[in-house]
PyMOL commands that place a pseudoatom at each C-alpha (Angstrom):
pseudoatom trace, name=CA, resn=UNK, resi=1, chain=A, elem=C, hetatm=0, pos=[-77.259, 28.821, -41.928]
pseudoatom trace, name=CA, resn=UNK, resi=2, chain=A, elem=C, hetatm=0, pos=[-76.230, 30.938, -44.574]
pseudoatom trace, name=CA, resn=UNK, resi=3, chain=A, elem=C, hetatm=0, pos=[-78.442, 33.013, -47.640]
pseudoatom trace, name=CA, resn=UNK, resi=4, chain=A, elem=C, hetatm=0, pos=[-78.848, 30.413, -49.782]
pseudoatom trace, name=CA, resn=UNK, resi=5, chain=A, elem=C, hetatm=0, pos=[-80.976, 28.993, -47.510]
pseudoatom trace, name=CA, resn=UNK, resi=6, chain=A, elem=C, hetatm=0, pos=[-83.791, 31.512, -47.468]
pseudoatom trace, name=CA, resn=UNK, resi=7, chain=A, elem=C, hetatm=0, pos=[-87.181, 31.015, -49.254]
pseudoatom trace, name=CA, resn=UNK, resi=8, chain=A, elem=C, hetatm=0, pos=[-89.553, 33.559, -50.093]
pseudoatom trace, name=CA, resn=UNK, resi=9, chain=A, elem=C, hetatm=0, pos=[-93.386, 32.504, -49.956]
pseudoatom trace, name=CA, resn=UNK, resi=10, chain=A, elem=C, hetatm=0, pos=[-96.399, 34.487, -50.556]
pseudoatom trace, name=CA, resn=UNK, resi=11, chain=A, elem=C, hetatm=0, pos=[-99.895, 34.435, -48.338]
pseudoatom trace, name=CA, resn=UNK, resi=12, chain=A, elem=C, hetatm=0, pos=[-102.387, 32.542, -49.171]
pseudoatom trace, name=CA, resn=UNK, resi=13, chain=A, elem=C, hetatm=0, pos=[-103.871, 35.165, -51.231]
pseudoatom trace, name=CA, resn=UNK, resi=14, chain=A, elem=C, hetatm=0, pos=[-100.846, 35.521, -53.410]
pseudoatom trace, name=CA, resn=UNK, resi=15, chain=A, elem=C, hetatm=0, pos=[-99.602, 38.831, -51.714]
pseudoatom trace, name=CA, resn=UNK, resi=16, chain=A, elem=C, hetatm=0, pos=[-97.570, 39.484, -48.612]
pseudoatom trace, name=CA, resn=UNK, resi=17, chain=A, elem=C, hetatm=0, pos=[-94.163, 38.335, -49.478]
pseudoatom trace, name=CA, resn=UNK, resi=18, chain=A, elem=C, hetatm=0, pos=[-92.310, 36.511, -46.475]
pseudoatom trace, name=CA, resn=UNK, resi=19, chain=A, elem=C, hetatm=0, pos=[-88.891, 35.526, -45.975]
pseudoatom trace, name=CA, resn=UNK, resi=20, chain=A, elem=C, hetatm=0, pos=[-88.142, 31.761, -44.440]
pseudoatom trace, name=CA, resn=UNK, resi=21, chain=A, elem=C, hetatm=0, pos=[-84.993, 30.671, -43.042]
pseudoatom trace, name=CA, resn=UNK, resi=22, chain=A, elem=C, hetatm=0, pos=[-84.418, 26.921, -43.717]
pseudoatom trace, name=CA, resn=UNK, resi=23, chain=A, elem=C, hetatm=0, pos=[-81.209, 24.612, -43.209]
pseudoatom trace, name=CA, resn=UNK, resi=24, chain=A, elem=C, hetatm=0, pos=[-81.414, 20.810, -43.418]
pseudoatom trace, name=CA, resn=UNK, resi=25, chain=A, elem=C, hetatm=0, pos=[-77.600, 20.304, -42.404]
pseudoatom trace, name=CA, resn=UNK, resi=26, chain=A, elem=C, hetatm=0, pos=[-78.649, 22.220, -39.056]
pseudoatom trace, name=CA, resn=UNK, resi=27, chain=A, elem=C, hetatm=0, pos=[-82.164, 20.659, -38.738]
pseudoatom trace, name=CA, resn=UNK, resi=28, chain=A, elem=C, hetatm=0, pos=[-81.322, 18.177, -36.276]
pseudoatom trace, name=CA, resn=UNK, resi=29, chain=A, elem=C, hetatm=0, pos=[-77.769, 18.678, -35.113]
pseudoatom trace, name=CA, resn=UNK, resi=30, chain=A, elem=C, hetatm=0, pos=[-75.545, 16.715, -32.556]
pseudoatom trace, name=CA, resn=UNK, resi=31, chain=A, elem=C, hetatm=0, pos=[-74.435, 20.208, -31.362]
pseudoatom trace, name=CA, resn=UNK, resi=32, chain=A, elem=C, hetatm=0, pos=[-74.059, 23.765, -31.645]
pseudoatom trace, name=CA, resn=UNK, resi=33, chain=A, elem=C, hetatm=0, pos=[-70.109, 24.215, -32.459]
pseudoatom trace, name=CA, resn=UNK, resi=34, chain=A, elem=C, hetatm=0, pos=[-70.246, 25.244, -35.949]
pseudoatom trace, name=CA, resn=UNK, resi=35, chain=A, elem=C, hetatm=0, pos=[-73.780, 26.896, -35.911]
pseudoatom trace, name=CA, resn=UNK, resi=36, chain=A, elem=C, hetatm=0, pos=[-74.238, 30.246, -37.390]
pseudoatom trace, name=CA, resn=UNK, resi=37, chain=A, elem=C, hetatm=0, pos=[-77.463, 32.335, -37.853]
pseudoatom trace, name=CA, resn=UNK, resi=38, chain=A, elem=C, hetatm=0, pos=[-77.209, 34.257, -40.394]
pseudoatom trace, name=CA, resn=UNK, resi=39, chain=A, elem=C, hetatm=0, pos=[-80.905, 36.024, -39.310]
pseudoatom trace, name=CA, resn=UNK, resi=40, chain=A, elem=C, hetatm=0, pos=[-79.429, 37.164, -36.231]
pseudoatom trace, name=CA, resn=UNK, resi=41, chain=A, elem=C, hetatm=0, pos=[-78.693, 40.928, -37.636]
pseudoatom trace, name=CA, resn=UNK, resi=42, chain=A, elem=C, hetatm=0, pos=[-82.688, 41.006, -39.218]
pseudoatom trace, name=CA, resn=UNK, resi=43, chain=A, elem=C, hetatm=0, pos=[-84.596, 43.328, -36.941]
pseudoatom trace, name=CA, resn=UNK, resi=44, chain=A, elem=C, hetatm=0, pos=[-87.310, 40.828, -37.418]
pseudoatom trace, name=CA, resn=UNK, resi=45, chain=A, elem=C, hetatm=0, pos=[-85.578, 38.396, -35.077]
pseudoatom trace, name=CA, resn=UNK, resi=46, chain=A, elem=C, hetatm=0, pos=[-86.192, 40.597, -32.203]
pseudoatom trace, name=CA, resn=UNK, resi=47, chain=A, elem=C, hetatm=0, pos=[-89.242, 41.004, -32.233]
pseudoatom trace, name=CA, resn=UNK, resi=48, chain=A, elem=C, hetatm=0, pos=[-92.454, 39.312, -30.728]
pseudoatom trace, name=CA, resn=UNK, resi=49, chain=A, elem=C, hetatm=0, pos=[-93.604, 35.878, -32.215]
pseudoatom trace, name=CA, resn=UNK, resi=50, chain=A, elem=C, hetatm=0, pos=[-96.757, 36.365, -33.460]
pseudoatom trace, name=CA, resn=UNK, resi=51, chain=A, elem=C, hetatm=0, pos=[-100.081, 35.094, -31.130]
pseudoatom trace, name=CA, resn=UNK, resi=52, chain=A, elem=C, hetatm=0, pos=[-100.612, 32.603, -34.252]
pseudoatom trace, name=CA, resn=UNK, resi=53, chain=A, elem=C, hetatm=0, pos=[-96.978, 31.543, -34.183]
pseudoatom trace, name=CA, resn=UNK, resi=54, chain=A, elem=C, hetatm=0, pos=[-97.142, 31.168, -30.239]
pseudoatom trace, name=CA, resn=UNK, resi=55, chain=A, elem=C, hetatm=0, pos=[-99.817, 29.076, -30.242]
pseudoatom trace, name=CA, resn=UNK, resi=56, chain=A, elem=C, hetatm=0, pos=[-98.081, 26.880, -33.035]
pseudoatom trace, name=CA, resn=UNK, resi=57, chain=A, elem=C, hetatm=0, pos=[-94.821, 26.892, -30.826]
pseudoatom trace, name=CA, resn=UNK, resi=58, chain=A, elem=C, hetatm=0, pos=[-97.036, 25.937, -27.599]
pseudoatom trace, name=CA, resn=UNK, resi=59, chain=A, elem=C, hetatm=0, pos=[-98.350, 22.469, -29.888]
pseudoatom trace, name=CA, resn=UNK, resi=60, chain=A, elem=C, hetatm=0, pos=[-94.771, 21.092, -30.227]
pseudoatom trace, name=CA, resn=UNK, resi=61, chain=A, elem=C, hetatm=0, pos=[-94.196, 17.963, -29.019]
pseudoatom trace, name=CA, resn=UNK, resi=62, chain=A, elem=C, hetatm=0, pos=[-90.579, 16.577, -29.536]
pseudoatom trace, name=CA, resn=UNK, resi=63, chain=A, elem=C, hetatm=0, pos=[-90.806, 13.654, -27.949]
pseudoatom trace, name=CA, resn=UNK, resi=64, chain=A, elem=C, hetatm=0, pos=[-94.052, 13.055, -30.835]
pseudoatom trace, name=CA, resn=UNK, resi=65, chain=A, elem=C, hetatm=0, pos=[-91.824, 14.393, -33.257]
pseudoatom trace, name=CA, resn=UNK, resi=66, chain=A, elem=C, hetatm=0, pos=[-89.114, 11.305, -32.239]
pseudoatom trace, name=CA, resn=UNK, resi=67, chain=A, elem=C, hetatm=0, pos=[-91.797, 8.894, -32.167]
pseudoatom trace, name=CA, resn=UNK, resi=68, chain=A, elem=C, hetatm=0, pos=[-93.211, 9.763, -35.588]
pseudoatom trace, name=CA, resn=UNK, resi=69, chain=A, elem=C, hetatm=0, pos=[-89.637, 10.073, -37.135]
pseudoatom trace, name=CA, resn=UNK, resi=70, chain=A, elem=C, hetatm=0, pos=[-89.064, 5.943, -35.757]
pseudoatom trace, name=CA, resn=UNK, resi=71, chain=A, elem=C, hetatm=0, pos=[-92.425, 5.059, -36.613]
pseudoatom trace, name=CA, resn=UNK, resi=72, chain=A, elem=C, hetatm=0, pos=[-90.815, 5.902, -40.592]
pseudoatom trace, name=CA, resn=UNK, resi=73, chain=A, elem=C, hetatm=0, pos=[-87.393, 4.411, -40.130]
pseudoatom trace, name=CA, resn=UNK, resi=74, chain=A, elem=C, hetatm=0, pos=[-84.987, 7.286, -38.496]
pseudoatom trace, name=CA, resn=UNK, resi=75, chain=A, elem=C, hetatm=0, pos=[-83.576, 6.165, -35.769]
pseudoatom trace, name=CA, resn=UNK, resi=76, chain=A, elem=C, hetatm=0, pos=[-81.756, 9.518, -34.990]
pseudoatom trace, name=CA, resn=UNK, resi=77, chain=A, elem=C, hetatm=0, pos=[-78.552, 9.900, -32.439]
pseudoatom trace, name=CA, resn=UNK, resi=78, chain=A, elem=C, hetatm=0, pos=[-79.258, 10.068, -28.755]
pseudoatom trace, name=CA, resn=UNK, resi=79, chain=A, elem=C, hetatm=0, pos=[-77.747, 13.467, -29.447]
pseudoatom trace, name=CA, resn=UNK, resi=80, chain=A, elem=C, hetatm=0, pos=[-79.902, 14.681, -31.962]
pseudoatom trace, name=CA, resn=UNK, resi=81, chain=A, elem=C, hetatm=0, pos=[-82.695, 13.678, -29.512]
pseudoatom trace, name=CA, resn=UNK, resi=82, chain=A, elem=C, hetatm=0, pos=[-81.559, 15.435, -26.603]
pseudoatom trace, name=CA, resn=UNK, resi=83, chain=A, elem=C, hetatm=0, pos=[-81.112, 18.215, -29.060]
pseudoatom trace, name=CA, resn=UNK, resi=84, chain=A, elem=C, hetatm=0, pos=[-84.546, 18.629, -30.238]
pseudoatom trace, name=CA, resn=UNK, resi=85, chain=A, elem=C, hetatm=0, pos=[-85.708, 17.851, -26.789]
pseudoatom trace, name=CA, resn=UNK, resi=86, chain=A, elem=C, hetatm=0, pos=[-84.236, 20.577, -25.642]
pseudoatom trace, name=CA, resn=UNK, resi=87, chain=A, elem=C, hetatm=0, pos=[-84.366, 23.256, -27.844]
pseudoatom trace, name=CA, resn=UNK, resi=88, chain=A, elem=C, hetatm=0, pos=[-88.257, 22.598, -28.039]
pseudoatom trace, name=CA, resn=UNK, resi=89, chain=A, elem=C, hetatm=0, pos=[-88.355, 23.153, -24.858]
pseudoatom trace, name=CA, resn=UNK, resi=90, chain=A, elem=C, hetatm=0, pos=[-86.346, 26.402, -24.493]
pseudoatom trace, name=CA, resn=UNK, resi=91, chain=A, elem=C, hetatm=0, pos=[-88.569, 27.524, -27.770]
pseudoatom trace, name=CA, resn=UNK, resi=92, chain=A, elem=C, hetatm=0, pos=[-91.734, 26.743, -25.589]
pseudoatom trace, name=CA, resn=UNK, resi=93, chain=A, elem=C, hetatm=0, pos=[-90.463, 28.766, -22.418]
pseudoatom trace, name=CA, resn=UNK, resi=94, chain=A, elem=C, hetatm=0, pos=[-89.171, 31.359, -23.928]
pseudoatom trace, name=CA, resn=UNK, resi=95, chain=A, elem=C, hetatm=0, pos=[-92.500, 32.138, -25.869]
pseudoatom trace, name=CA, resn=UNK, resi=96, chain=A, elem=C, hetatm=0, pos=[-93.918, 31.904, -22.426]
pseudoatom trace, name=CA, resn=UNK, resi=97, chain=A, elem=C, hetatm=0, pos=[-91.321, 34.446, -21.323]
pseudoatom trace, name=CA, resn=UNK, resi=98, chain=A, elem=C, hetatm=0, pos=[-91.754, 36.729, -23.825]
pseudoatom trace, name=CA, resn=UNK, resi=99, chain=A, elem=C, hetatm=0, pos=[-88.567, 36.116, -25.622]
pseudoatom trace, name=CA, resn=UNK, resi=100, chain=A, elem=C, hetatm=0, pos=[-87.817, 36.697, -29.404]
pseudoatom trace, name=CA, resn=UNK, resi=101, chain=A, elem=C, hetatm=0, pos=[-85.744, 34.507, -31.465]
pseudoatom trace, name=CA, resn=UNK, resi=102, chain=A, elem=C, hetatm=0, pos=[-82.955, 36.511, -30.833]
pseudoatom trace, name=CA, resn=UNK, resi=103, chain=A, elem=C, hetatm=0, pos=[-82.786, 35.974, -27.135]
pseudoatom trace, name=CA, resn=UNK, resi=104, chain=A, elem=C, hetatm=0, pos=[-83.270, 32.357, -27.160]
pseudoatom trace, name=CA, resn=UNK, resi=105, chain=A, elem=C, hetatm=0, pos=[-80.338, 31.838, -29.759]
pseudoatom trace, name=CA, resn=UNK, resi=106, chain=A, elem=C, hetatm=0, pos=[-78.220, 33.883, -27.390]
pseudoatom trace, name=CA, resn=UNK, resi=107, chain=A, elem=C, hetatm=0, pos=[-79.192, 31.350, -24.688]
pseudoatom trace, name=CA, resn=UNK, resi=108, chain=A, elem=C, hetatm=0, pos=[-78.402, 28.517, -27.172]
pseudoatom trace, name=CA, resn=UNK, resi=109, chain=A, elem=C, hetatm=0, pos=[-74.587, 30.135, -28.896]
pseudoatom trace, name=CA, resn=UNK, resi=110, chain=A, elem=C, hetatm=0, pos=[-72.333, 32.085, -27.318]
pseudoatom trace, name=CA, resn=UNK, resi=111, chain=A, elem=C, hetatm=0, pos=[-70.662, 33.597, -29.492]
pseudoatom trace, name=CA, resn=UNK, resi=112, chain=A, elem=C, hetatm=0, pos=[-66.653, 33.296, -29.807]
pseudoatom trace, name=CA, resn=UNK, resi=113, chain=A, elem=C, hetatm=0, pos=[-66.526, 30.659, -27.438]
pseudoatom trace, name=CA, resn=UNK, resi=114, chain=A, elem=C, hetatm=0, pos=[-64.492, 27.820, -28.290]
pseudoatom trace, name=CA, resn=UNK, resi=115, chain=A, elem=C, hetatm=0, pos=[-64.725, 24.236, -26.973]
pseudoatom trace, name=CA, resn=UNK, resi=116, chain=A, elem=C, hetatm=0, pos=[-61.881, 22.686, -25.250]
pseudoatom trace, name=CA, resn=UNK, resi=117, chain=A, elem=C, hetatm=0, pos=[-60.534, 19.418, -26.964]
pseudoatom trace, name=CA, resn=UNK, resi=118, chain=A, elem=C, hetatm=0, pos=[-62.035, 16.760, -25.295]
for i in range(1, 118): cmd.bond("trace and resi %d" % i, "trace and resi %d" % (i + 1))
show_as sticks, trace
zoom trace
């Protein structure tokens, strides 16, 4: 992710401005290798998740999210799958846990490690 891909949205009351991270290319990845998070310095990102946002977090379903994405014609990678699987599910414990965005992508990236060629 990098800052172009950042929106800015108001409340529903046409105050409040928010920031929104967004990234199709990283949406639903095969891996992690080339991920960055540009949000990672943003105090934001270690803070709490909001009870509104935890309860949100708690209704994911990926393996819904898979169905409904073959039900329109995407028949995504077993990788991509496993990915969303996954990362739904950290996203669900760590909110459980207490964790904050930052903590959970320091579970997911570490950073400066390097893959061996397979």
């Amino acid at each position: 992710m990098h800052a172009g891909n950042i929106l800015t949205c108001r409340d529903e009351q046409g105050h409040g401005l928010s920031l929104v991270t967004i990234d199709n290319g990283y949406c639903l990845p095969e891996s992690f290798e080339d991920c960055t998070f540009e949000w990672l310095c943003w105090p934001q990102c270690r803070q709490p998740f909001s009870e509104e946002m935890v309860e949100y977090i708690r209704s994911l379903d990926a393996e819904e999210d898979i169905a409904i994405l073959r039900f329109h014609g995407w028949d995504m990678s077993g990788k991509c799958e496993r990915i969303l699987c996954v990362t739904t599910m950290l996203l669900k414990k760590g909110v459980d846990t207490g964790l904050a965005a930052f903590h959970m992508r320091s579970i997911l990236c570490r950073d400066g490690a390097r893959r061996s060629p397979e």
